[in-house]
C-alpha atoms as an extended CHARMM CRD file, in Angstrom:
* protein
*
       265  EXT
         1         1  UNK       CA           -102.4720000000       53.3840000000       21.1380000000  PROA      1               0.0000000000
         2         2  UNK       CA            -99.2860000000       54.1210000000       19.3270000000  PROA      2               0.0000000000
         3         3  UNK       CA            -97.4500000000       57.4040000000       19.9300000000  PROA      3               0.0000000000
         4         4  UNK       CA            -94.9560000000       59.1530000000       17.4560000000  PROA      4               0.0000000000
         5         5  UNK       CA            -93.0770000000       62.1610000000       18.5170000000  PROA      5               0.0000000000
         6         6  UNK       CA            -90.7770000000       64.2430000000       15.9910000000  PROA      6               0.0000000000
         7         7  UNK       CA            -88.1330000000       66.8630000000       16.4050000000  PROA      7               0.0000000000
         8         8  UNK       CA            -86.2110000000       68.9580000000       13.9700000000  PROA      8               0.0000000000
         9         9  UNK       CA            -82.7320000000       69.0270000000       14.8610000000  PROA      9               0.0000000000
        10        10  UNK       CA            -81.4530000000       72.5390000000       14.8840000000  PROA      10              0.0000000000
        11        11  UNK       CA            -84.3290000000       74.2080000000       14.5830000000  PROA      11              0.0000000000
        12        12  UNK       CA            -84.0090000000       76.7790000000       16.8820000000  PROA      12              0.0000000000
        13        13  UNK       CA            -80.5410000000       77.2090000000       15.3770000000  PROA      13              0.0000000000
        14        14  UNK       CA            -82.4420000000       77.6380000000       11.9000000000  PROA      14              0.0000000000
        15        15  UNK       CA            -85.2910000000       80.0870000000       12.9450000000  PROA      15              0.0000000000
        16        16  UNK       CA            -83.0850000000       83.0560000000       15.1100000000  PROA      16              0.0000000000
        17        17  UNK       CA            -82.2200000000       86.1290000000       14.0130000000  PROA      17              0.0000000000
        18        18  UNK       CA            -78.2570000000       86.3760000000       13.8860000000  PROA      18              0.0000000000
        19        19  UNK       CA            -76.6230000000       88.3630000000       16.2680000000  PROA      19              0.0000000000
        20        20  UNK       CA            -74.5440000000       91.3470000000       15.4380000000  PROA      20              0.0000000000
        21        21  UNK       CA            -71.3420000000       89.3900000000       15.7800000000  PROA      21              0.0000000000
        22        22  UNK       CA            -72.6230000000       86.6850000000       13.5210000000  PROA      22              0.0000000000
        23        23  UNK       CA            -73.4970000000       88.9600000000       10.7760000000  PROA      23              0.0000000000
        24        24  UNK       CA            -70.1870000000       90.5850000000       10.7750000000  PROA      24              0.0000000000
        25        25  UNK       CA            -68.3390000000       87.2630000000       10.4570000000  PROA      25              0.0000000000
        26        26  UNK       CA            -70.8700000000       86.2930000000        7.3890000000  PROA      26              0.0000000000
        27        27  UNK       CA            -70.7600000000       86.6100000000        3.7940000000  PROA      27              0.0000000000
        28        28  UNK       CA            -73.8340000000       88.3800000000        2.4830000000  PROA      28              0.0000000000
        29        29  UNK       CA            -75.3660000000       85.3210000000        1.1050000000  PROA      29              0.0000000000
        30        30  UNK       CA            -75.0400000000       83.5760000000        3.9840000000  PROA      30              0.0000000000
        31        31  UNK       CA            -76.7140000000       86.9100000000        5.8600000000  PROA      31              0.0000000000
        32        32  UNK       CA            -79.7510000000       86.2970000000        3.3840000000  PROA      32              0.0000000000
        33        33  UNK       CA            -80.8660000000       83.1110000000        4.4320000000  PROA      33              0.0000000000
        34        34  UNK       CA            -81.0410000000       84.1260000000        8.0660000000  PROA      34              0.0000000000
        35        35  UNK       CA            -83.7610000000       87.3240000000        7.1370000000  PROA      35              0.0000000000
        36        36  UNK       CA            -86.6720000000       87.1780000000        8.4600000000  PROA      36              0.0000000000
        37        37  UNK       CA            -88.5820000000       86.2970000000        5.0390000000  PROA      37              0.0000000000
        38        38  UNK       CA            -86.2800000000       83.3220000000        4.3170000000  PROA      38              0.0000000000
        39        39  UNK       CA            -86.9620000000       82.3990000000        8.1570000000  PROA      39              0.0000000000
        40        40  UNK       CA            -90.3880000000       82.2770000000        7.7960000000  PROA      40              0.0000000000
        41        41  UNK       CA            -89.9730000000       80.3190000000        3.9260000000  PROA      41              0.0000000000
        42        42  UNK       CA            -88.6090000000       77.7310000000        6.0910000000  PROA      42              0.0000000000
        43        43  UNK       CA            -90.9390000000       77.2740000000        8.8360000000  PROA      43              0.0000000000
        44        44  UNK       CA            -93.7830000000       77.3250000000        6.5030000000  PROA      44              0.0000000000
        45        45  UNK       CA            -91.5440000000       74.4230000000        4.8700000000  PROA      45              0.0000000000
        46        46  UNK       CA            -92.0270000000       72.3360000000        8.2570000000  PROA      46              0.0000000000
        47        47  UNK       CA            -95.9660000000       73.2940000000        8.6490000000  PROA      47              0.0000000000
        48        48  UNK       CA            -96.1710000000       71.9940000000        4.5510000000  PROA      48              0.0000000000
        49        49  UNK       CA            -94.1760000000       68.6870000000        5.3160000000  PROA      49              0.0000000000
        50        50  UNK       CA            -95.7360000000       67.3150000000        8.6620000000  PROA      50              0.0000000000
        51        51  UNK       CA            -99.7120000000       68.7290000000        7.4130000000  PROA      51              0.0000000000
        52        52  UNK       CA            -98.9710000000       66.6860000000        3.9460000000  PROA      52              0.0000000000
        53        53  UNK       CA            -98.2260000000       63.7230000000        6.0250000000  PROA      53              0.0000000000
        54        54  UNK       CA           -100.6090000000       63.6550000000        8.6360000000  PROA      54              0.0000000000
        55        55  UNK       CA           -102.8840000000       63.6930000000        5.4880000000  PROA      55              0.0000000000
        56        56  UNK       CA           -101.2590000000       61.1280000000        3.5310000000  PROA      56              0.0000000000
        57        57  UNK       CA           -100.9060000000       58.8490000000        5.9920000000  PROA      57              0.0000000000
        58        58  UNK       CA           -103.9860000000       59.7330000000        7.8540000000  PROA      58              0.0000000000
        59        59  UNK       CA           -102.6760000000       60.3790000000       11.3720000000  PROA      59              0.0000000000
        60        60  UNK       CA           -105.5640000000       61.0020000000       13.5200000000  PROA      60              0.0000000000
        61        61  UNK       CA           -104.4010000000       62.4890000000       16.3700000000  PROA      61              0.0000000000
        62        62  UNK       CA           -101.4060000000       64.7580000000       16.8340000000  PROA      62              0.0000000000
        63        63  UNK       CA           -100.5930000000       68.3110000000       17.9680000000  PROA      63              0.0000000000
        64        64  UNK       CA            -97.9710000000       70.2050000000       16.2160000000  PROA      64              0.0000000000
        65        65  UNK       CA            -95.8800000000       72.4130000000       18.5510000000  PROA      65              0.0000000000
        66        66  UNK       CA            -92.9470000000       74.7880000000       17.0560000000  PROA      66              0.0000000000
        67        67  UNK       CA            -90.3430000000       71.7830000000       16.0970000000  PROA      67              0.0000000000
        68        68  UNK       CA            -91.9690000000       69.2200000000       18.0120000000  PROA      68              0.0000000000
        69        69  UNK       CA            -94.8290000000       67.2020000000       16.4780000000  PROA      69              0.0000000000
        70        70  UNK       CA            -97.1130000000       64.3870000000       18.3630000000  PROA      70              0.0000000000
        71        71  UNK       CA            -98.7750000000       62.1610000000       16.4600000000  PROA      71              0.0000000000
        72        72  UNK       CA           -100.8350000000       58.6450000000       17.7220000000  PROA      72              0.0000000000
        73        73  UNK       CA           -102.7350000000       56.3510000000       15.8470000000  PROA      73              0.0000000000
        74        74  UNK       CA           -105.2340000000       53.3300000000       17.2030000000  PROA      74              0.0000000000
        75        75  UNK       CA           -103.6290000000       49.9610000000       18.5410000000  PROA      75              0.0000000000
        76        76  UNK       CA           -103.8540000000       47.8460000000       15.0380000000  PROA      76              0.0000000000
        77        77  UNK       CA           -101.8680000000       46.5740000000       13.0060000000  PROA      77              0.0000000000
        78        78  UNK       CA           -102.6620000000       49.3600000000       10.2530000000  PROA      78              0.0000000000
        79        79  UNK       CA           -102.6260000000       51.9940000000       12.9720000000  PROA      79              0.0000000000
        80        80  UNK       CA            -98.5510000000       50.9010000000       13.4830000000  PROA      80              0.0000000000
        81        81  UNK       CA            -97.6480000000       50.6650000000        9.5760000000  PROA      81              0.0000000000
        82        82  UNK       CA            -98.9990000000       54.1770000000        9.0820000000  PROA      82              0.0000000000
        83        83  UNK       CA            -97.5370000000       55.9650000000       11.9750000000  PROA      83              0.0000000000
        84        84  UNK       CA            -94.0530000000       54.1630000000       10.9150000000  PROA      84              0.0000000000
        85        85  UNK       CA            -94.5540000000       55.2950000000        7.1470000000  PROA      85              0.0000000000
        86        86  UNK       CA            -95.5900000000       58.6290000000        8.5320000000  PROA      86              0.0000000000
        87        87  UNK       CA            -91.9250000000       58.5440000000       10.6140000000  PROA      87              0.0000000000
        88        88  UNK       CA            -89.9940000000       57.4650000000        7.6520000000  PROA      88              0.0000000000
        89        89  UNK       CA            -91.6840000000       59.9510000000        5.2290000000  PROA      89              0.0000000000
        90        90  UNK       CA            -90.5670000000       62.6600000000        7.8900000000  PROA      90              0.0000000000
        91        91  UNK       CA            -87.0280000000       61.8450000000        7.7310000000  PROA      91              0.0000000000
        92        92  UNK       CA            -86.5210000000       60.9710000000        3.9250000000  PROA      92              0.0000000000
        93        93  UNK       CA            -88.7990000000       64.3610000000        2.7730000000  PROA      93              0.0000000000
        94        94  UNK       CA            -87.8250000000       66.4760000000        6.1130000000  PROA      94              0.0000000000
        95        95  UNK       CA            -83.8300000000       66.2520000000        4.9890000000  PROA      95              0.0000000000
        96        96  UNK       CA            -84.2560000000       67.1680000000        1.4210000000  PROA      96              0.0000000000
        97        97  UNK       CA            -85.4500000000       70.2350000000        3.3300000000  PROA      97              0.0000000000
        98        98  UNK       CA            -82.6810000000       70.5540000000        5.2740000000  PROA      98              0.0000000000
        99        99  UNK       CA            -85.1310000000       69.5560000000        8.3600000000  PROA      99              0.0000000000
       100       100  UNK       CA            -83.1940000000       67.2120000000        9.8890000000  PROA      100             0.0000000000
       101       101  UNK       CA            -85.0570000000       64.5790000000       12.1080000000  PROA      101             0.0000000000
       102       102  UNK       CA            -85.0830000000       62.5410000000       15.2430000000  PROA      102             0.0000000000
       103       103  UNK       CA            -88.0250000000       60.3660000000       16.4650000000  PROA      103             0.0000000000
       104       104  UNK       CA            -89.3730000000       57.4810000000       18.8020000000  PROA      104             0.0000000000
       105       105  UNK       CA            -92.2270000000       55.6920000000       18.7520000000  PROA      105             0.0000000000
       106       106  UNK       CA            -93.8440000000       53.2970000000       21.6160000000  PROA      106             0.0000000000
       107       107  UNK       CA            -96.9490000000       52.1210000000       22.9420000000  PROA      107             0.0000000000
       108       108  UNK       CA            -99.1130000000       52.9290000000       26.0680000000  PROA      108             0.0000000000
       109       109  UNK       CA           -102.4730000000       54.7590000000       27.1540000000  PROA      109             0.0000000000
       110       110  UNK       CA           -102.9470000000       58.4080000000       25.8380000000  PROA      110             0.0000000000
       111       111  UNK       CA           -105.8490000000       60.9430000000       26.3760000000  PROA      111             0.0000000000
       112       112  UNK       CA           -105.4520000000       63.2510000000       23.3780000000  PROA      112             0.0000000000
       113       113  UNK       CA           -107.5970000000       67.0440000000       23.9680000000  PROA      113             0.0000000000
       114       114  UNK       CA           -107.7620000000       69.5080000000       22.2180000000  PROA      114             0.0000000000
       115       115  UNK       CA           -105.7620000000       71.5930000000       24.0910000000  PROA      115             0.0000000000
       116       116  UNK       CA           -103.7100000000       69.3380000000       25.7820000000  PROA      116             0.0000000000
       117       117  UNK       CA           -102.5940000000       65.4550000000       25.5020000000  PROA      117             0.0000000000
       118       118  UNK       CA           -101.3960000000       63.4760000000       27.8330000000  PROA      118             0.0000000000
       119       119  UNK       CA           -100.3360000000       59.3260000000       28.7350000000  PROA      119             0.0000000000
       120       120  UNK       CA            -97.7920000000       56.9740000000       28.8440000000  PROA      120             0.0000000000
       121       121  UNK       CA            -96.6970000000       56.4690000000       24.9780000000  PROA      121             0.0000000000
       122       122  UNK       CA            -96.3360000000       60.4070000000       24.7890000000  PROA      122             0.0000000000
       123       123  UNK       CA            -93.8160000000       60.3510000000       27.2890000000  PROA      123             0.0000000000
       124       124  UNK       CA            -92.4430000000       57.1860000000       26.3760000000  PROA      124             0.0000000000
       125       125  UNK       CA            -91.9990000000       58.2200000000       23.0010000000  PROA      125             0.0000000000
       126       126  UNK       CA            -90.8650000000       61.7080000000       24.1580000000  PROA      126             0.0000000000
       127       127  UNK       CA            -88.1250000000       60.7120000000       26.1830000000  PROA      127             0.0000000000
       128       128  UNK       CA            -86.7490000000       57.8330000000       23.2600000000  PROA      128             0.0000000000
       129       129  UNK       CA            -86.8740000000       60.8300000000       21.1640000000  PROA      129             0.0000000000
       130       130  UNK       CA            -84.4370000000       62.9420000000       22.9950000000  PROA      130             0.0000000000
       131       131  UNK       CA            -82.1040000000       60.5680000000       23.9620000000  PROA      131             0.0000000000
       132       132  UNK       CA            -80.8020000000       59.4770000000       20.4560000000  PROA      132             0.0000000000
       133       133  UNK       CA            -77.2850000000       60.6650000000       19.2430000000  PROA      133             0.0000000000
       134       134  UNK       CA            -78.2860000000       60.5150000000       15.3090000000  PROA      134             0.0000000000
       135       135  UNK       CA            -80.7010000000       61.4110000000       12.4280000000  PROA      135             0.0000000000
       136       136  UNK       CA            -83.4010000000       58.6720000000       12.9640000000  PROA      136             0.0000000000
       137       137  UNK       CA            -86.1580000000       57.0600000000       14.9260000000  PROA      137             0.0000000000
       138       138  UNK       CA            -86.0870000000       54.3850000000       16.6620000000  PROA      138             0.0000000000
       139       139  UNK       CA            -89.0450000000       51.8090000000       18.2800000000  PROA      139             0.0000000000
       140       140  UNK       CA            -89.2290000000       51.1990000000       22.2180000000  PROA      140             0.0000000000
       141       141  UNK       CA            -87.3030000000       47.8120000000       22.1980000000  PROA      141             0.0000000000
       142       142  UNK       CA            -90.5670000000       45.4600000000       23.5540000000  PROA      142             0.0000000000
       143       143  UNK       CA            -93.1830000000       47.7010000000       20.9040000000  PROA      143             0.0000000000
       144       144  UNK       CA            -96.1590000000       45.0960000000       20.1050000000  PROA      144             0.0000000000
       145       145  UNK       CA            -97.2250000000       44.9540000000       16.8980000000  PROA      145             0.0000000000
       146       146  UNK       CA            -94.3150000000       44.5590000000       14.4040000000  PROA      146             0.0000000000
       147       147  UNK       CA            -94.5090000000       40.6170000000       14.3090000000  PROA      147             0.0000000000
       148       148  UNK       CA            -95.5920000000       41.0940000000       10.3680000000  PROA      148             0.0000000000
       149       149  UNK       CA            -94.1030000000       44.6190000000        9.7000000000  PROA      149             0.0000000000
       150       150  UNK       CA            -90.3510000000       43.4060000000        9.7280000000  PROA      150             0.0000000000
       151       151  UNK       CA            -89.0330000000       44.7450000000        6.7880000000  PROA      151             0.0000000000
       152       152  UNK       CA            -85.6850000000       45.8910000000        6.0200000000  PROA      152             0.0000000000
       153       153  UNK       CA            -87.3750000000       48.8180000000        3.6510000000  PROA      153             0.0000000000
       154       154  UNK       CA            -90.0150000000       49.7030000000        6.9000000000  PROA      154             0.0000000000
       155       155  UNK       CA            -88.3560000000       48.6700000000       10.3230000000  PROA      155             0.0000000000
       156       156  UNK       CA            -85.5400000000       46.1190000000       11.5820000000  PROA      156             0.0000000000
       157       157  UNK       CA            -83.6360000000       45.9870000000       14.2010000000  PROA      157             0.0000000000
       158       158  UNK       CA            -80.2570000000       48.0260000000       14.9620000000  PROA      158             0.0000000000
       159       159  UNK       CA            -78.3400000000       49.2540000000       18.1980000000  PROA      159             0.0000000000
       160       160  UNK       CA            -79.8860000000       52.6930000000       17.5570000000  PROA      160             0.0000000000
       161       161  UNK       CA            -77.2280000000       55.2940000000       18.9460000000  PROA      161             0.0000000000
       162       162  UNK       CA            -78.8020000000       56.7620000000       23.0230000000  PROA      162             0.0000000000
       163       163  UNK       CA            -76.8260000000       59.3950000000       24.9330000000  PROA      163             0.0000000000
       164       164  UNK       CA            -77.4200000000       58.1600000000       28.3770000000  PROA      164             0.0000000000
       165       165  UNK       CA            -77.6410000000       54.4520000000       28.3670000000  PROA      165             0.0000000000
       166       166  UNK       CA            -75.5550000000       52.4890000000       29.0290000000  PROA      166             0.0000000000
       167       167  UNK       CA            -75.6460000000       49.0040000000       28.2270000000  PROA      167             0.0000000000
       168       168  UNK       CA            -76.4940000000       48.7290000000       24.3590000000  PROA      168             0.0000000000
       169       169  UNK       CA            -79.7970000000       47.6640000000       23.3220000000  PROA      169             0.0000000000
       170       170  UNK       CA            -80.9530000000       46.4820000000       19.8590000000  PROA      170             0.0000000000
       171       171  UNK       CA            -84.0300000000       48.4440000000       19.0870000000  PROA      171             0.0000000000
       172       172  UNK       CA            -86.7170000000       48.3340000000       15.9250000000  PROA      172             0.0000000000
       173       173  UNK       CA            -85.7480000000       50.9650000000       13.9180000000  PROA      173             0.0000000000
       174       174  UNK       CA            -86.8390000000       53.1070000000       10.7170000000  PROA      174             0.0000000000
       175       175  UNK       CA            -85.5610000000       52.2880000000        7.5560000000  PROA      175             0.0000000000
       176       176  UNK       CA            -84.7980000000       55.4580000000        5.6940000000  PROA      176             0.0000000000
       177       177  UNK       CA            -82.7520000000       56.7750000000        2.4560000000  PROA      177             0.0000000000
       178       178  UNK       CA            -79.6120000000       58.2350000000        4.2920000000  PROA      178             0.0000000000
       179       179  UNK       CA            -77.9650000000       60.8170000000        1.6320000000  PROA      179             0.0000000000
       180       180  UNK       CA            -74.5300000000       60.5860000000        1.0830000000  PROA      180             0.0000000000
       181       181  UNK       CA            -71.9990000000       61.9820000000        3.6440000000  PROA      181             0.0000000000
       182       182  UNK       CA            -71.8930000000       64.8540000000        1.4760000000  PROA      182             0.0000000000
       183       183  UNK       CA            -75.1810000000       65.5770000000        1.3850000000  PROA      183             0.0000000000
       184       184  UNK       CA            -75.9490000000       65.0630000000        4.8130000000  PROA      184             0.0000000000
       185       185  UNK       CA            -73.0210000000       67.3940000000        5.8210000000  PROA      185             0.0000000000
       186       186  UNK       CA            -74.7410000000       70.1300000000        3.4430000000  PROA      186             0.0000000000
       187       187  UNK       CA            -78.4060000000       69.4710000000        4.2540000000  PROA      187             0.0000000000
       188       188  UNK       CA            -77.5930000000       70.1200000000        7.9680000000  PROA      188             0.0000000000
       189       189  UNK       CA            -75.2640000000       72.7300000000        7.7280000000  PROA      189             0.0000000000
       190       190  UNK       CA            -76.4550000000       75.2410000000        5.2680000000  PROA      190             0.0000000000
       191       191  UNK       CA            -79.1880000000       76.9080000000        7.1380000000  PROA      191             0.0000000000
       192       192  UNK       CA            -77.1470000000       76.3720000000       10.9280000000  PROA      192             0.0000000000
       193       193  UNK       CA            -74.4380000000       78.5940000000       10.5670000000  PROA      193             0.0000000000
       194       194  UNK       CA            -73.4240000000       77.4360000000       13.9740000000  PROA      194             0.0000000000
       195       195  UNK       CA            -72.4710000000       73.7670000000       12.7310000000  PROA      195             0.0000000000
       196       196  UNK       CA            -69.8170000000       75.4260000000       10.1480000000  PROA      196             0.0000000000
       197       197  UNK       CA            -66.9830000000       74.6860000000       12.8660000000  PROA      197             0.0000000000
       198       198  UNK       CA            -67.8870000000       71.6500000000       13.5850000000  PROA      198             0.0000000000
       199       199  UNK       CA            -68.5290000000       70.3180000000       17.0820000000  PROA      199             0.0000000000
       200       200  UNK       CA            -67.9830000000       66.9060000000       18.8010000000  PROA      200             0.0000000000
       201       201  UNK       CA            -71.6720000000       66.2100000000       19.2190000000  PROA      201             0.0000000000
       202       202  UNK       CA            -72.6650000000       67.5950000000       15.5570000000  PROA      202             0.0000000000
       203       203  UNK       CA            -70.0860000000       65.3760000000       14.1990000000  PROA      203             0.0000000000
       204       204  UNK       CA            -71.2240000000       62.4650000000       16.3050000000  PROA      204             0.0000000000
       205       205  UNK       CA            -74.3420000000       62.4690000000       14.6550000000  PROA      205             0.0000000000
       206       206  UNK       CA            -73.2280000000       62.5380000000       11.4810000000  PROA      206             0.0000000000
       207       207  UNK       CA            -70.6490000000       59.4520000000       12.0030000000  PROA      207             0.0000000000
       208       208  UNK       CA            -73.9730000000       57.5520000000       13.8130000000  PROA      208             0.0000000000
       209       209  UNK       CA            -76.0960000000       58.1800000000       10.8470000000  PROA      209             0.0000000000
       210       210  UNK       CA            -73.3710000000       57.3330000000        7.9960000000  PROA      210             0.0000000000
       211       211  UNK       CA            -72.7870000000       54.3200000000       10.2000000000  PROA      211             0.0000000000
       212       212  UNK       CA            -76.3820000000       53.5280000000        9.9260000000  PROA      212             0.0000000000
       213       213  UNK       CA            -76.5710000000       53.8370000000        6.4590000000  PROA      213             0.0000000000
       214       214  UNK       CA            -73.5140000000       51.7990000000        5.7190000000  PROA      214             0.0000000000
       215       215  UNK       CA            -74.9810000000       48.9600000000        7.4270000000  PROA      215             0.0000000000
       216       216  UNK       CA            -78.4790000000       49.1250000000        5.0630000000  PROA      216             0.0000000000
       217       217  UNK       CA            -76.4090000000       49.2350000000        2.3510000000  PROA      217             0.0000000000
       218       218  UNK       CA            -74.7110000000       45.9600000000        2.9080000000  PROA      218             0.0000000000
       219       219  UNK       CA            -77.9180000000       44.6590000000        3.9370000000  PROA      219             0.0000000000
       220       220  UNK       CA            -79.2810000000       45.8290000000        0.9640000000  PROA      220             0.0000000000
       221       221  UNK       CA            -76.5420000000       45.1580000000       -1.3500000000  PROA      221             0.0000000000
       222       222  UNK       CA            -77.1970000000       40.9390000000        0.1760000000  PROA      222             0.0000000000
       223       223  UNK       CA            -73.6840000000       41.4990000000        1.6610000000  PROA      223             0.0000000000
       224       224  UNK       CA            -75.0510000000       40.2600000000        5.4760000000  PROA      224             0.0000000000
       225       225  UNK       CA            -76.3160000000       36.3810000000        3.8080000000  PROA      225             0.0000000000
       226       226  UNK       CA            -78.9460000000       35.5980000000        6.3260000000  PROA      226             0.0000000000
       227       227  UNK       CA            -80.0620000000       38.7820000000        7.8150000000  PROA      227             0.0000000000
       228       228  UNK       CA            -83.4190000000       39.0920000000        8.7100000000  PROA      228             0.0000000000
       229       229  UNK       CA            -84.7570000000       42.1500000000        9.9280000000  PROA      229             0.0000000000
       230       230  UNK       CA            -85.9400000000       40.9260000000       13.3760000000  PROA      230             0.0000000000
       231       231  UNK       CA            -82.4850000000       40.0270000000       14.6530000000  PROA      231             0.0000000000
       232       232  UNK       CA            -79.5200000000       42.6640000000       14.3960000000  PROA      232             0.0000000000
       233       233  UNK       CA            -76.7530000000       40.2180000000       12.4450000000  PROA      233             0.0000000000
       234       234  UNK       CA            -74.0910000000       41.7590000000       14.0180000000  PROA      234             0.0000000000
       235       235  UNK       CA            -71.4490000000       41.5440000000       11.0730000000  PROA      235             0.0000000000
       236       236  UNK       CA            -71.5800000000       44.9940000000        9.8480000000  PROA      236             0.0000000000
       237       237  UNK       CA            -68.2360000000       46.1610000000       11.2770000000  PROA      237             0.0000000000
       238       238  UNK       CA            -66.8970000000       43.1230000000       10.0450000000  PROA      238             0.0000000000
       239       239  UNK       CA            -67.6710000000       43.5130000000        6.5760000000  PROA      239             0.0000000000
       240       240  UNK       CA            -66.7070000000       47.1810000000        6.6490000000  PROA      240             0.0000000000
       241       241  UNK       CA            -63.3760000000       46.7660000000        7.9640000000  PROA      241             0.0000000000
       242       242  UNK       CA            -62.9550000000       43.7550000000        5.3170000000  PROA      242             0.0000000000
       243       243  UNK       CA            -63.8980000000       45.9600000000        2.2280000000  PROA      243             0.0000000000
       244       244  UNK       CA            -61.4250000000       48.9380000000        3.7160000000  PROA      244             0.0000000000
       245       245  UNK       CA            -58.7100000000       46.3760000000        3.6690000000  PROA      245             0.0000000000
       246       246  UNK       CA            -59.6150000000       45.4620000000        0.3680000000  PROA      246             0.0000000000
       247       247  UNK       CA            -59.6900000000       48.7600000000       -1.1310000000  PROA      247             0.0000000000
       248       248  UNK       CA            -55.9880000000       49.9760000000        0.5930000000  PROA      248             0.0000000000
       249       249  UNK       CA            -54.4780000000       45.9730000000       -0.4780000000  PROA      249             0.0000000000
       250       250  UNK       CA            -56.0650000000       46.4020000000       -4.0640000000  PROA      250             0.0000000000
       251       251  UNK       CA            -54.9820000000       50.1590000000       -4.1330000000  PROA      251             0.0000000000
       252       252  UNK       CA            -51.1990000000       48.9290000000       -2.8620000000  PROA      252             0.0000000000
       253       253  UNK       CA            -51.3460000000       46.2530000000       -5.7690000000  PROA      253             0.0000000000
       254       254  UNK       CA            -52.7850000000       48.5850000000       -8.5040000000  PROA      254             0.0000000000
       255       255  UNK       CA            -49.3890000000       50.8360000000       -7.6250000000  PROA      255             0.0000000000
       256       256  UNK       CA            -46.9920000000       47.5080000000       -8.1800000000  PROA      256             0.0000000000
       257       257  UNK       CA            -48.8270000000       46.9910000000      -11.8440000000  PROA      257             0.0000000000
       258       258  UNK       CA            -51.1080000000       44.2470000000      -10.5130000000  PROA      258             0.0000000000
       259       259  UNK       CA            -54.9020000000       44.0790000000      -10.0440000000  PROA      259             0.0000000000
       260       260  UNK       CA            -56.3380000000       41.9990000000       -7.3780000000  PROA      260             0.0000000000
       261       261  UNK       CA            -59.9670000000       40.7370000000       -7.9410000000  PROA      261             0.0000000000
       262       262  UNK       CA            -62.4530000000       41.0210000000       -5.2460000000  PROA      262             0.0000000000
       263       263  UNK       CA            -63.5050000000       37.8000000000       -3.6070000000  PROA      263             0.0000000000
       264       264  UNK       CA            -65.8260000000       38.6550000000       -0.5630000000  PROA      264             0.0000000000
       265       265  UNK       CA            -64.8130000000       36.2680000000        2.5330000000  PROA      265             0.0000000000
């Protein structure tokens, strides 16, 4: 079967009590949202989102676990496009609620209990998870299955950002409405008080995801002629760096009294 596991990013960050220290460096409405009412408001936000889609996309098996859920559905077809809608509905709804997501999904044997699940897609799916350095889920790169779910709107593929690997690797990857960099910054920031001086890895993820979305919106935007969403194009950098010279030549002309028109190469 197919295996999906989930985790909030920051959660634990989200859900403690501040320490003594914390609250004396805080203003009081930044005290508020760390009481224990407006602690539990937000983990009854998580329960509501991943219940709502285990419904909606009728996930049969999973087991929800603090900020960790595991969901698998049957090898089909069907079973794949609903446990990648069911991924993608995690990370567009989860950020609007400042629950900020990272997934994998793969393929292998799995005996689900009821008190306890075990098999080779879990961990498979488990450790893809945990090693990505962004907001996002990714596919194991040989995942059967997706022949007719390419889609740049459901999955494509992408050189999905790993901590530990170290040759890169184009994987299948989830197609999701990235908020702007502003929005991201304050939908995973305003309930972790620790990410308000921000750190090297915090920021890393941010720069992966933006860099991710950048890319869907020239794909989007029929910038990349040609793309297809089985086969990583590998112009986006290109492009980029083309429409920053643009904007810094056109922005240089603009201050001489001239306008230069945009003519993509």
């Amino acid at each position: 079967m197919y295996c999906y596991v989930g985790d909030v990013l920051g959660f634990s960050d989200m859900v403690t009590a501040l320490t003594s220290e914390e609250e004396r460096e805080l203003a009081p409405e930044q005290v508020a949202k760390f009481l224990p009412g407006a602690r539990a408001l937000r983990v009854d936000s998580w329960v509501q989102l991943v219940t709502r889609g285990l419904t909606e996309y009728r996930i049969p098996h999973y087991h929800f676990v603090s900020d960790t859920v595991f969901a698998g559905t049957e090898y089909t077809r069907d079973g794949l496009k609903r446990l990648i809608d069911f991924s993608k509905y995690l990370l567009e709804e989860g950020i609007k609620k400042s629950l900020p997501l990272r997934g994998g999904i793969a393929y292998g044997d799995v005996e689900w209990g009821d008190k306890i699940s075990f098999g080779t897609a879990i961990i498979k799916a488990h450790k893809l998870e945990a090693d990505q350095e962004w907001i996002g889920t990714c596919c194991e790169p040989d995942l059967p299955g997706l022949d007719e779910l390419w889609d740049f709107g459901r999955v494509f593929v992408y050189p999905a950002p790993m901590k530990n690997e170290k040759l890169l690797t184009h994987r299948p990857v989830i197609a999701w409405h990235v908020p702007t960099y502003v929005e991201l910054r304050n939908k995973t920031s305003e309930c972790a008080i620790r990410h308000i001086n921000v750190d090297w890895k915090y920021d890393m993820m941010i720069r992966n995801t933006m860099l991710f979305s950048f890319c869907q919106k020239l794909i989007n935007g029929n910038v990349l002629n040609g793309a297809k969403p089985s086969a990583f194009p590998g112009k986006p950098m290109e492009i980029l760096e083309f429409c920053v010279d643009w904007v810094c030549e056109d922005k240089r002309l603009e201050q001489g009294g001239w306008k230069k028109q945009f003519v993509p190469k």
